[in-house]
C-alpha positions in Angstrom: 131.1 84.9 107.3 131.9 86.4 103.4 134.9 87.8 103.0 133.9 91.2 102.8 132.8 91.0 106.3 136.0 89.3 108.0 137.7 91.9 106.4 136.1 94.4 108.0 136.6 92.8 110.8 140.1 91.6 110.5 141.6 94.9 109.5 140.3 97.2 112.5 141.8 94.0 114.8 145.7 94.7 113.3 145.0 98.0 113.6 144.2 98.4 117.2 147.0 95.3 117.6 149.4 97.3 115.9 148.3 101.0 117.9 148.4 98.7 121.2 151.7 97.5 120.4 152.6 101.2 119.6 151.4 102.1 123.9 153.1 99.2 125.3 156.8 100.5 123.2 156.0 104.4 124.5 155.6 102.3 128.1 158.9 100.3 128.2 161.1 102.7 126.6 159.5 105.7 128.1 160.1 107.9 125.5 158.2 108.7 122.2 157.6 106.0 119.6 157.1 106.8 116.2 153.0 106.1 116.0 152.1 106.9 119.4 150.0 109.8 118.4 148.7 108.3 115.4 147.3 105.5 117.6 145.5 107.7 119.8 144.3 110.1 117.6 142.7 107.7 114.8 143.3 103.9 115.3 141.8 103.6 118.9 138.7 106.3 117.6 138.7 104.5 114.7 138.7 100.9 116.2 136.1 101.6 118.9 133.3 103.3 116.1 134.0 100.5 113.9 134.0 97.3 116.2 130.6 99.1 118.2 128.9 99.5 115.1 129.6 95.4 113.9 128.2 94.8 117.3 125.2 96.7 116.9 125.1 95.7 114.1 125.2 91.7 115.2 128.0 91.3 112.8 130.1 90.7 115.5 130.4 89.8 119.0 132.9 90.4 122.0 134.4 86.7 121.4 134.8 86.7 118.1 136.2 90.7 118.9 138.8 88.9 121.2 139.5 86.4 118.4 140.2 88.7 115.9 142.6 91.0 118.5 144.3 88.1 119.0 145.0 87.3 115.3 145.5 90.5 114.5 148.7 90.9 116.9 150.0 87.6 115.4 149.6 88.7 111.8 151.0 92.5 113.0 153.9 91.0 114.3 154.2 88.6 111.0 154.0 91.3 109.1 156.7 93.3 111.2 159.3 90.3 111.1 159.2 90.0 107.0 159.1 93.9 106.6 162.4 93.3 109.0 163.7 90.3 107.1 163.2 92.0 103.3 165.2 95.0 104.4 168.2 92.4 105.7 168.1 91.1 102.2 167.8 94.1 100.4 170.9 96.3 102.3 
């Protein structure tokens, strides 16, 4: 795979990661999170078009979907902890 296409694939994975993440806050605090619209409104559309089209498309399949889900919640919540961690430093 070139890198063009992983990351075409990647990014839509941390985005629906990071828009699931965003439902499963709204469901344990019950109350709004900051996102939660967002999420629904463009990342999930925006997710399902793009991962239905790399499977039509045979760029991708339902595995290697799963694969990239799971490494885009691990690299959103990476990405979360330094964002986090710079701020400590910073204030």
């Amino acid at each position: 795979m070139n890198p063009t296409t992983y990351l075409s694939v990647l990014v839509p994975g941390i985005l629906l990661a990071n828009g699931i993440g965003h439902i499963l806050q709204f469901t344990f605090f019950t109350s709004y999170v900051p996102g939660l619209l967002t999420s629904i409104l463009i990342i999930f559309p925006y997710s399902f078009f793009t991962t239905k089209f790399l499977i039509t498309e045979g760029l991708l399949t339902i595995k290697r979907f799963l694969i990239f889900l799971l490494i885009g919640f691990v690299l959103q919540a990476l990405l979360a902890f330094v964002a986090l961690y710079s701020v400590k430093l910073l204030f």
